[in-house]
N, C-alpha and C positions, 0 to 999 in steps of 0.2 A: 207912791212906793216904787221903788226899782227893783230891778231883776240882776241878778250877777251871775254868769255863764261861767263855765270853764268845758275845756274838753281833757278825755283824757283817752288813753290806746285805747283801755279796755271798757270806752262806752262815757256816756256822756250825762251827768246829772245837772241840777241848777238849784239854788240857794234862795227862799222866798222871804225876806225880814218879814216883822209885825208888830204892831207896838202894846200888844195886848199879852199878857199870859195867857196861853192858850194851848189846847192839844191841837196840833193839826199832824197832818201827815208826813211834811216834811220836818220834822220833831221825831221822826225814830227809822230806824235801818229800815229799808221794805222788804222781807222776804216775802213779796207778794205769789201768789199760787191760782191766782187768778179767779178765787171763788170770794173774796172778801173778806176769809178768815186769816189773815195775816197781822204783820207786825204795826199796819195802821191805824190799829182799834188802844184805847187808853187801857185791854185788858190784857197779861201778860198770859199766855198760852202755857197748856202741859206739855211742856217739851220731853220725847223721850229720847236719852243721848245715846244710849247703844242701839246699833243696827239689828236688826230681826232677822234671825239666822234665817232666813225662810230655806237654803238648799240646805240645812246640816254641814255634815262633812264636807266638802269637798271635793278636794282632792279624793283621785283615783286610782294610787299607787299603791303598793301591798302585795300585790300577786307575788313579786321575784322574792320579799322577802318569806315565802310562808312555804314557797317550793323550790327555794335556789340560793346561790351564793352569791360571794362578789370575792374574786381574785385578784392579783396583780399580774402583770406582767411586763415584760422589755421589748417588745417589739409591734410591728405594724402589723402582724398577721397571724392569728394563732392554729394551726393545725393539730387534727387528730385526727387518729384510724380507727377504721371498727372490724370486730372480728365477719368475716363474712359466713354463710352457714357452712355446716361439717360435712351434711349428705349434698351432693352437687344434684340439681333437675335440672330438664330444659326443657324447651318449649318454643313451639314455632307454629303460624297459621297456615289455613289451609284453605284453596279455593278447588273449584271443579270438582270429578265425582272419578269413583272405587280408584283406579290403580298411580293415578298421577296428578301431583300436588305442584301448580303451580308455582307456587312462593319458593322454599328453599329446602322443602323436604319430597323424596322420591320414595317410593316403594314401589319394586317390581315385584311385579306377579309371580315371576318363577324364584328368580338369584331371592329374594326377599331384603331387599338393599334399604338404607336409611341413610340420604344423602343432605348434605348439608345442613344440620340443626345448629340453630342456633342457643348461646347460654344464655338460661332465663336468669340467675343468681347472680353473675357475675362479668361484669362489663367487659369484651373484649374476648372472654375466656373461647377456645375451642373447646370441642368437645374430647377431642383425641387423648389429654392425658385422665380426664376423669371415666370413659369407658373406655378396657383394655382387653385382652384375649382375654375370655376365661369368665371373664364378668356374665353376670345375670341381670338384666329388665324387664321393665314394665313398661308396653308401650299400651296409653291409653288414647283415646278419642271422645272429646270431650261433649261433641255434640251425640253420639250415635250410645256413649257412657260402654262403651265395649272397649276390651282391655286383653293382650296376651303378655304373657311372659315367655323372653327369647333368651337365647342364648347365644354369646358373643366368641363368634370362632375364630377370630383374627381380630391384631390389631387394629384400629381405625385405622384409612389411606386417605392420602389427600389427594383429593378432587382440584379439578379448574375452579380458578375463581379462590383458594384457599380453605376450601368446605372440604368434609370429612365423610367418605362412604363408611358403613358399619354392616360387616355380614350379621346378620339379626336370625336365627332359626326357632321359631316359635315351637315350646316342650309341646303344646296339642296337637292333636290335627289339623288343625287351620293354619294358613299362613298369613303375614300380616293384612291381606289384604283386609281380613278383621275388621278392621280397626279403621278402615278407610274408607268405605260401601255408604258414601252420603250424598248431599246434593251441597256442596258450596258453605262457608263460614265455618265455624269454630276452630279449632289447635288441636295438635298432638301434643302432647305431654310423654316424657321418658324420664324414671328414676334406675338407679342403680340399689339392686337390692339383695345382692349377695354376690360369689362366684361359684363354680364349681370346675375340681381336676381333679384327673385319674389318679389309681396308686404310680409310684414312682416317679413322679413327673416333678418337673422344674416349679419351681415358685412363679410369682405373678411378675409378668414383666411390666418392668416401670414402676412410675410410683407418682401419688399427688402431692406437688406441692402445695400448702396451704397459700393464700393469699390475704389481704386486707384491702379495705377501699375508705379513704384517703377523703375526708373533708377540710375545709376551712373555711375560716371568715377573716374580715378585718375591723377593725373598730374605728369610727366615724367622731370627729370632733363637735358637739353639742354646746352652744355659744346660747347666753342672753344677757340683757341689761335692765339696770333701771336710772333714770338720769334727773336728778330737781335740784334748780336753784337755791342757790345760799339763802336766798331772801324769803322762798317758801319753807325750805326747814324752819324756820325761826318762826311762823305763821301757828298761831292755837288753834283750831277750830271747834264747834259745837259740838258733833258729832265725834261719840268717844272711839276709839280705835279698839276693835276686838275680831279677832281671825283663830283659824287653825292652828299659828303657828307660837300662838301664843301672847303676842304682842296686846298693850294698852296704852290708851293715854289720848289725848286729844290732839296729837299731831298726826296728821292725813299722812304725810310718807313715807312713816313706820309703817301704814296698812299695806300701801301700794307696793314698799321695798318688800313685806315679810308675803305679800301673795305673789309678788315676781318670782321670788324663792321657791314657793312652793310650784306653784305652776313650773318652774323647771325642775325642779324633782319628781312632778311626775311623766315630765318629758323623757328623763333619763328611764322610767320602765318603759312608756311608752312607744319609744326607739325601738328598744330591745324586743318588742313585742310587734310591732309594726312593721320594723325594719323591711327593706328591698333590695336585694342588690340591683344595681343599671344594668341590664341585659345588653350584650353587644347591639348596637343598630337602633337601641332605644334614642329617645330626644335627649335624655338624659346623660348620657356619655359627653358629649361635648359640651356641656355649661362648666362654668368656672364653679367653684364651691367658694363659696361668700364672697367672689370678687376676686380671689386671690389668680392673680399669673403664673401661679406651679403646680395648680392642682385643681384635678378635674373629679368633678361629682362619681362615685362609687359606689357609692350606698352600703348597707350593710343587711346581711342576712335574719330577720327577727324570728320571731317564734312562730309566727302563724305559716311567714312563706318554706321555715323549714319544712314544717308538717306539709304543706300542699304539695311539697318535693319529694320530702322522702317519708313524710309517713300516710297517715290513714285518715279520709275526711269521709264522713258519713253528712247525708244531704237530707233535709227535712223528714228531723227524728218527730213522732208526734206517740201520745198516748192512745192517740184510738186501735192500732195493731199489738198496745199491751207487749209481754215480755216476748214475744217471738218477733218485733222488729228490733230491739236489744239485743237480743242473743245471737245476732248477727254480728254486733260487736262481737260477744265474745269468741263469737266463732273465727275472728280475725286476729284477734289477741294469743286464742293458740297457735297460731300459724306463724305467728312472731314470737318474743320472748317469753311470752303467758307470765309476766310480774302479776305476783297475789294482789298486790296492793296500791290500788290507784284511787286518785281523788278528781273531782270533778267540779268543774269549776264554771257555772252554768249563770245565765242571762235570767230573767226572770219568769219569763214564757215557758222557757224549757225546765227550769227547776219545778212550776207547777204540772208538767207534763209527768217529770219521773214520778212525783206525789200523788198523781192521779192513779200512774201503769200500778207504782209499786199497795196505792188502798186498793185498786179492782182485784188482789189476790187475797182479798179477804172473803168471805164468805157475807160480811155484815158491811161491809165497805158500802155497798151502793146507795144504805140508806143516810150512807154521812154518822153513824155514830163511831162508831172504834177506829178512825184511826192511828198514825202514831205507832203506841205502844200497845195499841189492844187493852187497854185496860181504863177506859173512860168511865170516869163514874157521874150521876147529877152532881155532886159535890166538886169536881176539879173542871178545869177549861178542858173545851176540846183540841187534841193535837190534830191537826190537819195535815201537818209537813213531817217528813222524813229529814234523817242527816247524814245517813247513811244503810247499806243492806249489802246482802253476798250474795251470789249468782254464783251457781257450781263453783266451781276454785278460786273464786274472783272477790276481793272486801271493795268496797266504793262508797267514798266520803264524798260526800254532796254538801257544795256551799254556795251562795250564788257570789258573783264574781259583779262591782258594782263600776268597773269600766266596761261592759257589756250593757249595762241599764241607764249610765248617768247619759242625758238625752244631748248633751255636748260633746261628747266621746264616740261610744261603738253603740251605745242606743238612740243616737240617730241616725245611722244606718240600719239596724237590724239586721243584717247579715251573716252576723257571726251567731250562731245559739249558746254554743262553748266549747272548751276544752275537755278532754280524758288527759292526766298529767300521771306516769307513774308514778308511786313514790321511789323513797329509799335511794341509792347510788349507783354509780358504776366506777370499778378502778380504772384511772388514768396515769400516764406518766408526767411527771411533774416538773420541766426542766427547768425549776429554777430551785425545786429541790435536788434533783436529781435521784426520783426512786418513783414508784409507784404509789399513788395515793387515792383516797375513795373519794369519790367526787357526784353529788346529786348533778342527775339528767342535764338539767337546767342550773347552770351558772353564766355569772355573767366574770366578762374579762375587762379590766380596765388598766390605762397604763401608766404606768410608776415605777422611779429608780429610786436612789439615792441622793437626787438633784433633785426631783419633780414629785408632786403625788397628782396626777391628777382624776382621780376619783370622783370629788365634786368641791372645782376651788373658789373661791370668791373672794374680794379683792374693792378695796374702795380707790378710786383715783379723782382728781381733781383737789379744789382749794377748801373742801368745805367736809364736814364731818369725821376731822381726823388727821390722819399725816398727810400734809399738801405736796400732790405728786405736779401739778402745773397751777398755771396763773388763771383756770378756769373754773369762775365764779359757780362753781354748781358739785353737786356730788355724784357719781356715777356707782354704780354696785356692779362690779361683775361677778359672771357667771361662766364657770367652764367645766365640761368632762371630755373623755374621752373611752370608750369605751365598746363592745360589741357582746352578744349573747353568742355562749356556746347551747346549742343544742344538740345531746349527745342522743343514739339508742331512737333517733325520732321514728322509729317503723313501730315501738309503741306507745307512739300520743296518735290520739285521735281528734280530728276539730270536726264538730256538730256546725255544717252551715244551711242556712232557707236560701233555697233557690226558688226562681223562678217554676212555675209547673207548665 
């Protein structure tokens, strides 16, 4: 008997004659598996042709559609203003002890002066036009919690340096020194909280101008592919094709095309949500963005690093301190907008955390029967979870959030717990309307004319599945957006993160 060889790229077999009818092994395909139970046995196997979903779902996209939009726009950069608060405070630290404040505030003993404070509300602002003659404060200290009300007998004057002395005359007995009688740390704080003038006298000299402060972002170009030869399209395989996105059949790159897809659609939230801008002086500034010679890496602003800028991040929330390490939130949500209505969009750890705070205000909670609804009977399941509850002025809808949990995402870090997201809108101006229109918190912006949509475009090129764009043997799927999240009002969202202890 002879042997007949061949070689081939992809691996080498050999061809054994025999002059017998016979099973042998080289008589059928080997998908061998290395235990013995393979295709070399005369018995044909239970083959099962669909895949075992074993992850479920998937994809982790969802969030932007359940609390946000998707706009258009024409340009590379979208800006908007916010209103800044109506009552002006300010605030400035304090070191050393009774009559003289190292940093940028002075109070004399006798004149009773208030030199150089700085605006806590409003970036750049002086003090000079929001206290004027005639006005009335509140100067507090926040370590000592002692507090007078003065009276402003003269305009602010400016100081060296471009600071602002304030003749301050405390209505009690006491002079400011009040307020100052410590050993080192904490702030003064000062509001404006009325005026007072004589009969006959002139009106208030001066006047405030309102202000706004002035965000923006820009939006980041998001590229992907998927690339297979002619000769593999045309390829049936065993294994039947079934995904998220719908697809069937026994061609393998229907799967691999319809979860290239998906996997970039959840890139497109996950951008918006992850997003960074390049900080001056970062490594980041000076890399090409994908190779190109015109343009250099930017980045874009997402959801998370708005909030750690301009809004409110609470640090390892837990159940065991119950509603009074909560109500700390709330305590900070009056101090901001106080929206009734917010939802909550939590990790899995922390969603059984609020389940736990929100059963231990039961009276029967700790034995584990009524949660829920309070009204468990032997005959129905037990509710264990909450989906929502009110805290003084406040509704919050709780859901857990499964790009926080899925352990290829944000639940393999564990860092983030979750989000507070308010609901409802806010009005913006619309310049491609040109009027005023209502707009939720969280929208995302992406760019499109008349020429272009580019939203989320996709495109076949090469010789093979369709119109042949070149001479190359293979099919190619692309993928493009372009886009950036606005996040409006972020003083109130709040991000739940575990730190370090």
């Amino acid at each position: 008997m002879g042997t007949f060889a061949t070689n081939d790229p992809l691996g080498s077999f050999s061809l054994t004659p025999t002059p017998f009818k016979s099973i042998t092994e080289g008589s059928y395909l080997n998908f061998a598996d290395g235990s013995g139970n393979d295709f070399a046995q005369q018995y044909l196997p239970e083959i099962y042709e669909a895949e075992v979903e074993r992850y479920g779902n998937r994809t982790v996209s969802g969030f932007l559609r359940m609390v946000g939009a998707e706009m258009p726009m024409t340009s590379d950069q979208v800006i908007w203003s916010e209103q800044n608060r109506l009552h002006l405070s300010y605030e400035d630290g304090m070191g050393g002890a009774n009559a003289t404040f190292p940093s940028d505030i002075q109070i004399g003993t006798g004149t009773t002066l208030i030199t150089g404070l700085a605006g806590e509300n409003s970036v750049g602002a002086s003090i000079a036009p929001a206290i004027r003659a005639g006005s009335t404060i509140v100067v507090y200290n926040t370590v000592t919690f002692a507090s007078v009300k003065c009276f402003v007998a003269a305009a602010p004057s400016p100081t060296m340096g471009g600071l602002y002395q304030i003749n301050a005359y405390p209505y009690d007995a006491a002079n400011l020194d009040a307020v100052s009688n410590f050993t080192g740390g904490g702030s003064i704080k000062i509001f404006v909280y009325g005026s007072e003038f004589g009969k006959g006298t002139e009106g208030m000299s001066g006047s405030i101008t309102p202000s706004f402060t002035q965000y923006n972002n820009s939006p980041v170009i998001i590229k992907d592919n998927y690339e297979i030869s002619g000769s593999d399209t045309a390829q049936i395989g065993w294994v039947e094709v079934t995904d998220e996105a719908g697809l069937s059949g026994y061609l393998w790159y229907l799967k691999a095309e319809g979860e290239t897809r998906l996997r970039f659609q959840d890139y497109l939230e996950m951008v918006s949500v992850e997003g960074e801008l390049a900080a001056a002086g970062s490594a980041a500034i000076g890399q090409l963005a994908g190779g190109s010679s015109n343009a250099f890496v930017k980045g874009t602003q997402g959801m998370f690093a708005a909030i750690e800028e301009r809004g409110n991040v609470y640090n390892n929330f837990s159940a065991a301190t119950g509603l009074a390490d909560f109500d700390k939130v709330l305590d900070n949500l009056d101090k901001q907008g106080a929206i009734e209505e917010n939802m909550l969009f939590l990790n899995r750890g922390t969603s059984l955390d609020f389940d736990d705070m929100l059963a231990a205000q039961n009276s029967y909670g700790a034995g584990g029967t009524s949660y829920g609804v309070f009204e468990n009977s032997a005959d129905m399941a037990l509710n264990l979870g909450f989906s929502g509850f009110r805290r003084g002025s406040y509704d919050f809808y709780k859901t857990d959030w499964k790009y926080l949990n899925d352990a290829s995402t944000r639940g393999l870090t564990q860092d983030i717990d979750g989000v507070l997201v308010p609901a409802g809108t806010s009005t913006v101006y619309d310049q491609m309307l040109g009027t005023n229109v209502r707009r939720p918190f969280l929208h995302v912006r992406y760019r499109a004319s008349e020429a272009d949509d580019r939203r989320m475009k996709s495109w076949v090129t090469g010789s093979v599945g369709g119109a042949v764009t070149s001479s190359l043997d293979a099919m190619t799927v692309n993928f493009l957006s372009e886009r950036c999240l606005v996040t409006q009002a972020a003083n109130n969202f709040v991000l739940f993160k575990s730190t370090a202890a």
